[in-house]
LUMLOLUM-980557 format. One record per residue (C-alpha): residue number from 1; x, y, z; residue in three letters. Coordinates in nm, 2 decimals. Example, Ala and Ser with C-alpha at 12.3 -4.5 7.8 and 13.67 -1.06 7.14 Angstrom:
2
+-----+--------+--------+--------+-----+
|   i |      u |      v |      w |  aa |
+-----+--------+--------+--------+-----+
|   1 |   1.23 |  -0.45 |   0.78 | ALA |
|   2 |   1.37 |  -0.11 |   0.71 | SER |
+-----+--------+--------+--------+-----+
END
This chain:
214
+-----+--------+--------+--------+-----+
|   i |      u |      v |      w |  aa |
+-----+--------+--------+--------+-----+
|   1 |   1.59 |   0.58 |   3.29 | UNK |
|   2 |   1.95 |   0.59 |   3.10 | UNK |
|   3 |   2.06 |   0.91 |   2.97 | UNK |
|   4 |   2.32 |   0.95 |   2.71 | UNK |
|   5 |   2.55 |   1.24 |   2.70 | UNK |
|   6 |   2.47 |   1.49 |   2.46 | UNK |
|   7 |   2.76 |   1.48 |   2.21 | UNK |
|   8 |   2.77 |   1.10 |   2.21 | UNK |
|   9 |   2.46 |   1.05 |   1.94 | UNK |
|  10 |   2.62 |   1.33 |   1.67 | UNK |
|  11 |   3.02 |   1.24 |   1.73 | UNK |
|  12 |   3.04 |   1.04 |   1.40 | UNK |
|  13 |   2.90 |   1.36 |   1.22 | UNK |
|  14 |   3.01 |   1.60 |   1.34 | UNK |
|  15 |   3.41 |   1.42 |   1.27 | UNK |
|  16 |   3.35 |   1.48 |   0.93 | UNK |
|  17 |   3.29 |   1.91 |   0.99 | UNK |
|  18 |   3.64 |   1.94 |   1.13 | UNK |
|  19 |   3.89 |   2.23 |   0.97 | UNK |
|  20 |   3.58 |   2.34 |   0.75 | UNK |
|  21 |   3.48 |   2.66 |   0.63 | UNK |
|  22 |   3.12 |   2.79 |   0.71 | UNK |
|  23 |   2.94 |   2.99 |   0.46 | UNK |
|  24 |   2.65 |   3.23 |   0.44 | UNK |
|  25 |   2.36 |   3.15 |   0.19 | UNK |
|  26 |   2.19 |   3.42 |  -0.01 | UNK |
|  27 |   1.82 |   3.53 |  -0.01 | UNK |
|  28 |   1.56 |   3.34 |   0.15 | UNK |
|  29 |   1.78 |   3.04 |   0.22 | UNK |
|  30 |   1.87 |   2.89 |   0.54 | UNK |
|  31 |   2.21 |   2.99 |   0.68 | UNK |
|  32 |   2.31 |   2.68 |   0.70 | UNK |
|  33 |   2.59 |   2.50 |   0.43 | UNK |
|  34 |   2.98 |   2.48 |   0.47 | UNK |
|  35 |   3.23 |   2.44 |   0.20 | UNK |
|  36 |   3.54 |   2.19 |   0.21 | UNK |
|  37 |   3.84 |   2.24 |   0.03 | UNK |
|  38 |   3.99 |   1.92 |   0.18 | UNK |
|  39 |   3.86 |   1.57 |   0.06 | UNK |
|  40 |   3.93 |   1.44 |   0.38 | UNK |
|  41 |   3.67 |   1.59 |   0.55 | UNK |
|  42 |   3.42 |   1.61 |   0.31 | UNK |
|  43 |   3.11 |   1.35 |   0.43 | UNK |
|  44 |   3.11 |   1.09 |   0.20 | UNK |
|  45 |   2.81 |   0.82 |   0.26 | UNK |
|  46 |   2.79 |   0.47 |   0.13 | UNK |
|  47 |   2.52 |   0.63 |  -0.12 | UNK |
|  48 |   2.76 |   0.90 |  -0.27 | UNK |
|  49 |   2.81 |   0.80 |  -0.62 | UNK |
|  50 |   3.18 |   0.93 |  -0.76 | UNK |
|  51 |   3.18 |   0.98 |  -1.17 | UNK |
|  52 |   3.54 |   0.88 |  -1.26 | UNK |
|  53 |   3.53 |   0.91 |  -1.62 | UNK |
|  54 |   3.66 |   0.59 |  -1.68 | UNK |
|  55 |   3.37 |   0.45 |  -1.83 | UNK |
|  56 |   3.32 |   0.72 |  -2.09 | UNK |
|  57 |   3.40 |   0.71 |  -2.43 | UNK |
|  58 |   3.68 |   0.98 |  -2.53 | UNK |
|  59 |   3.55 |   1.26 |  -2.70 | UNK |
|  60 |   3.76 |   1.57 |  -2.87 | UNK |
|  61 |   4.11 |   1.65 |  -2.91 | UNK |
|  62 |   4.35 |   1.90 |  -2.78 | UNK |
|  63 |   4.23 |   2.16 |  -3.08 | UNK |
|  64 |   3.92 |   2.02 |  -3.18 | UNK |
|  65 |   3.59 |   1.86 |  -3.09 | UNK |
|  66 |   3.40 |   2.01 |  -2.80 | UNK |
|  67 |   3.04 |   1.95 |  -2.76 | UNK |
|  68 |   2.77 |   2.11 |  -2.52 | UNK |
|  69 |   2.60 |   1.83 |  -2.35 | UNK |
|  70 |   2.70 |   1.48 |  -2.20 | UNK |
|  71 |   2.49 |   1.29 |  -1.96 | UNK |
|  72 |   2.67 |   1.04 |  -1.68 | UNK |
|  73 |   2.46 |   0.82 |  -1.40 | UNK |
|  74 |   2.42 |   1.10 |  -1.14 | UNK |
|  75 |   2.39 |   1.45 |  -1.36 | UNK |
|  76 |   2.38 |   1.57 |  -1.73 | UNK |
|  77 |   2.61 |   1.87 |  -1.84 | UNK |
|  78 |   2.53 |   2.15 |  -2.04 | UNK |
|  79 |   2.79 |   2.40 |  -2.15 | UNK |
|  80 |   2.79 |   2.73 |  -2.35 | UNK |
|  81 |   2.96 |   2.78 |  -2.58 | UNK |
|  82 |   3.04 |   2.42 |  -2.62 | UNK |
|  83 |   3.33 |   2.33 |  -2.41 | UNK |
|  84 |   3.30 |   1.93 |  -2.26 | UNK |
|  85 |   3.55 |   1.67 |  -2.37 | UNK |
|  86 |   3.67 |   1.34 |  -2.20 | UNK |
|  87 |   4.07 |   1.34 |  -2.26 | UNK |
|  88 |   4.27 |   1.02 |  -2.13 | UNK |
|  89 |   4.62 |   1.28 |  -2.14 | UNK |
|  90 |   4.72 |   1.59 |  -1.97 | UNK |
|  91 |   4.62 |   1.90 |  -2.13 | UNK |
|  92 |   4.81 |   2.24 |  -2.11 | UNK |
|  93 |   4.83 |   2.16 |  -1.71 | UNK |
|  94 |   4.47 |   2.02 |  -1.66 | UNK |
|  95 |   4.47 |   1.62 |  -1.59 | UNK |
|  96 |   4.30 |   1.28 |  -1.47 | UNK |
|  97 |   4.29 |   1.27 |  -1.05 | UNK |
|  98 |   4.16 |   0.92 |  -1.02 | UNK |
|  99 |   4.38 |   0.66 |  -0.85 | UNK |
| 100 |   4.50 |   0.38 |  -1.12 | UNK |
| 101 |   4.27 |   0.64 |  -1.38 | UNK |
| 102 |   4.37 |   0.83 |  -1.69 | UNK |
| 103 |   4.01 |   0.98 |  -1.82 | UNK |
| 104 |   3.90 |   1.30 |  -1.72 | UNK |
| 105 |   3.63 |   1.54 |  -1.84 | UNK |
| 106 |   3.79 |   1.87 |  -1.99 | UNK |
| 107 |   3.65 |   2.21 |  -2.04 | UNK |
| 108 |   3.79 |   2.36 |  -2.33 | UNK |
| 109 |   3.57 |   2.59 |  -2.59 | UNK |
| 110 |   3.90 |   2.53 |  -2.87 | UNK |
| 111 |   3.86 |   2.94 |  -2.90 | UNK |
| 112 |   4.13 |   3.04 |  -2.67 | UNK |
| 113 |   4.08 |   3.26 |  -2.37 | UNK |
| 114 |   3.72 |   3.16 |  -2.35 | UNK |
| 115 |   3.59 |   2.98 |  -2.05 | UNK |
| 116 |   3.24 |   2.84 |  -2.06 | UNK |
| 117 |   2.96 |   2.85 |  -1.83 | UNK |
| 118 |   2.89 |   2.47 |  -1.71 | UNK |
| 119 |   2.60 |   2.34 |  -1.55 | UNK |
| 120 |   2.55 |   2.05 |  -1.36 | UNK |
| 121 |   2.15 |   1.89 |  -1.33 | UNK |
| 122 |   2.16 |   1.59 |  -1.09 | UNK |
| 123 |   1.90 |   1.30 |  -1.15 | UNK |
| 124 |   1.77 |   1.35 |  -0.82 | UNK |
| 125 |   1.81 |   1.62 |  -0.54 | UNK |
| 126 |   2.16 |   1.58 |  -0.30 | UNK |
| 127 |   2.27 |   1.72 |   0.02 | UNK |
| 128 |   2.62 |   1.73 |  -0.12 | UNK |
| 129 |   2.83 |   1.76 |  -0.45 | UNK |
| 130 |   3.22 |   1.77 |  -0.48 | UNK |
| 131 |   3.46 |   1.73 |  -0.73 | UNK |
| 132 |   3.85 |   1.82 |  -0.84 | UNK |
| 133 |   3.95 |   2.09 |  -1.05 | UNK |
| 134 |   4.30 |   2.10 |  -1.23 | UNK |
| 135 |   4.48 |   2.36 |  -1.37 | UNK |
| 136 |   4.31 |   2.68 |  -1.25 | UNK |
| 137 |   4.56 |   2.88 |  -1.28 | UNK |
| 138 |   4.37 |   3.22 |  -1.32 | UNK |
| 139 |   4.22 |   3.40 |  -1.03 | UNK |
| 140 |   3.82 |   3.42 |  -1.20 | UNK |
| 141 |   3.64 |   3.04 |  -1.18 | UNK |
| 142 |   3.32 |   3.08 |  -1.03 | UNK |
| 143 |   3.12 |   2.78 |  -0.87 | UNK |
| 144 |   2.74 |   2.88 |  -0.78 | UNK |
| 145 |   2.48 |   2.64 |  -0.62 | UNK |
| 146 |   2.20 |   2.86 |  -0.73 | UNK |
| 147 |   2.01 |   3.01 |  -0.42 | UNK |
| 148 |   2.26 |   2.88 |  -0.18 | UNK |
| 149 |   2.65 |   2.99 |  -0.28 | UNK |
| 150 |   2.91 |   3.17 |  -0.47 | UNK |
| 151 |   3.20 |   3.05 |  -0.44 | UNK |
| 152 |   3.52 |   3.20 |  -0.64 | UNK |
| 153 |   3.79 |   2.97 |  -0.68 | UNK |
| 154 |   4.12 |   3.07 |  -0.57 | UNK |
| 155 |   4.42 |   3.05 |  -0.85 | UNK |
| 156 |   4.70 |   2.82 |  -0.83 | UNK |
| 157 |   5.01 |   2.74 |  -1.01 | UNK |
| 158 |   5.00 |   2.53 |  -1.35 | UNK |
| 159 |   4.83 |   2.19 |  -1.27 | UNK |
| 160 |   4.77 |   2.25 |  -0.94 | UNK |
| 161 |   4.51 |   2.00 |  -0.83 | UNK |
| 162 |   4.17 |   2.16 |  -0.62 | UNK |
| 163 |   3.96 |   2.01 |  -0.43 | UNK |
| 164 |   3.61 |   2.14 |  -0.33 | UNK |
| 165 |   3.30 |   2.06 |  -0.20 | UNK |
| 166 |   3.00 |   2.16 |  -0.02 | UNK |
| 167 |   2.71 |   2.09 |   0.16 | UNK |
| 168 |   2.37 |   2.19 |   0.27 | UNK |
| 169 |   2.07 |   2.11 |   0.46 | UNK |
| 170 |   1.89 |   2.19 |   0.20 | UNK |
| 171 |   1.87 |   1.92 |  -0.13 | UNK |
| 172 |   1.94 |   2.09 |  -0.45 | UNK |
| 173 |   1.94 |   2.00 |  -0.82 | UNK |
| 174 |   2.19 |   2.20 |  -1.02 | UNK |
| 175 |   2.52 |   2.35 |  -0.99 | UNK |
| 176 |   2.72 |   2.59 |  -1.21 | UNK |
| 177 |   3.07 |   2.64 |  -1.32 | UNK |
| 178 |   3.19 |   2.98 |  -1.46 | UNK |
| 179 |   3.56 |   2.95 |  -1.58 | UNK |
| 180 |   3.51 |   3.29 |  -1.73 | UNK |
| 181 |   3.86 |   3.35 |  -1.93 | UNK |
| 182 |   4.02 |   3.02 |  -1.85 | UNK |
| 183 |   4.00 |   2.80 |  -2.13 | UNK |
| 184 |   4.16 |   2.53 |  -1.98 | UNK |
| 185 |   4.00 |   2.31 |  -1.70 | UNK |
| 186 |   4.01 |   1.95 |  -1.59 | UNK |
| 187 |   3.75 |   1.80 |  -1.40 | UNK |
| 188 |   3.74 |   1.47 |  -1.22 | UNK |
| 189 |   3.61 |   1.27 |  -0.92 | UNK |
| 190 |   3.27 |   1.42 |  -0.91 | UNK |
| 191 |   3.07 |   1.34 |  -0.60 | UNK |
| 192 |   2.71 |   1.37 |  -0.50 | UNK |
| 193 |   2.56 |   1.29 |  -0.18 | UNK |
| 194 |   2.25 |   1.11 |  -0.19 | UNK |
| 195 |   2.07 |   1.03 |   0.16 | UNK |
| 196 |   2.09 |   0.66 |   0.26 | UNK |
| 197 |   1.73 |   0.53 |   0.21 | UNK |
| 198 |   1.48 |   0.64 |   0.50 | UNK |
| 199 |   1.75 |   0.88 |   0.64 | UNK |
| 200 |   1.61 |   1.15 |   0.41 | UNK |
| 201 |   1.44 |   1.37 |   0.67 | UNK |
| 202 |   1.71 |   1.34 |   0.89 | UNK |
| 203 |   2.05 |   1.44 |   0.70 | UNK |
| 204 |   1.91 |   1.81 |   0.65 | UNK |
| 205 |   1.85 |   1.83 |   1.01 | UNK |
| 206 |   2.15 |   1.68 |   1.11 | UNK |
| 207 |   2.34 |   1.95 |   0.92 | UNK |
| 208 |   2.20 |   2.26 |   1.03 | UNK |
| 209 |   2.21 |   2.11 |   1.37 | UNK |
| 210 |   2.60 |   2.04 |   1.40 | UNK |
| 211 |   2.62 |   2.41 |   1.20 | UNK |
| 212 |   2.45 |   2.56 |   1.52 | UNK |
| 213 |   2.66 |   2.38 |   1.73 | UNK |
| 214 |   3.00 |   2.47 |   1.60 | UNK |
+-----+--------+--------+--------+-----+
END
């Protein structure tokens, strides 16, 4: 009988967990998710599906215009108070991330100090969501994947570009986004990570295997 070694089977995967951070989840969750704040390690598959932007229709001003819901391919978006724009020009910092792009979805509530509390519903349950921020330049934005994180966002200089991303072995369906009293926050290069088809049952027991073994 041949034998393979051990590691040989999960080397691809487990490639993609290096320099990563390992979280705790809260209540009756598995302990089981990890949070990237480098792109180049977060697990992208060939059925991740990136929202650029590009495609949607500008919507608001700098001063004016904000509305509470949009709705893309992968997720809709629902904001209170109303705070979603789609700018194709920087904005006191915030800005597109998108190679060769200019669009960008902006959170801005036109009320000054005001943040907005954003949440994300995705079309169908994902193992993985990421996306850029730009221009957090206050110390209080607070991502949640309800049930399985809270993450706050560390404060950088004036558009600063941020990277984050997370995963879990268990699917989920929303995320949120509390900019609290930042009233200025681009968004851009959303990703969700949908299992390749048939490969369902295994990507959530892939992850909280290579979690074990790290």
């Amino acid at each position: 009988m041949v034998t393979f070694p051990r590691l040989f089977f999960f080397r691809g995967l487990r490639l993609a967990f290096v320099s990563v951070l390992t979280v705790v989840m809260t209540g009756n969750r598995l302990n089981a998710g990890t949070v990237y704040t480098n792109e180049s390690d977060f697990p992208f598959t060939q059925k991740s599906h990136i929202e650029t932007f590009e495609s949607a229709s500008l919507s608001g001003t700098l001063d004016s215009g904000a509305v509470s819901h949009m709705s893309f391919a992968s997720f809709d978006l629902f904001t209170s108070p109303a705070a979603l724009k789609i700018l194709n020009s920087a904005a006191f910092g915030a800005h597109n991330t998108t190679s060769g792009g200019s669009r960008y979805l902006y959170l801005d509530t036109d009320l000054g100090g005001e943040g907005t509390i954003l949440n994300y519903t995705f079309s169908v349950p994902v193992y993985g969501f990421s996306l850029h921020l730009t221009d957090i330049d206050v110390d209080n934005t607070v991502i949640e994947i309800p049930g399985l994180i809270v993450y706050q966002v560390p404060a950088g200089t004036d558009g600063n570009d941020c990277f984050w991303g997370f995963t879990s072995s268990i699917p989920f369906t929303q995320a949120q986004i509390n900019t609290q009293s930042d009233s200025s926050v681009g968004i851009d290069d959303v990703s969700v990570v949908i299992p390749e088809p048939g490969l369902s049952w295994f990507v959530p027991f892939a992850f909280a295997l290579l979690h074990r073994r790290s």
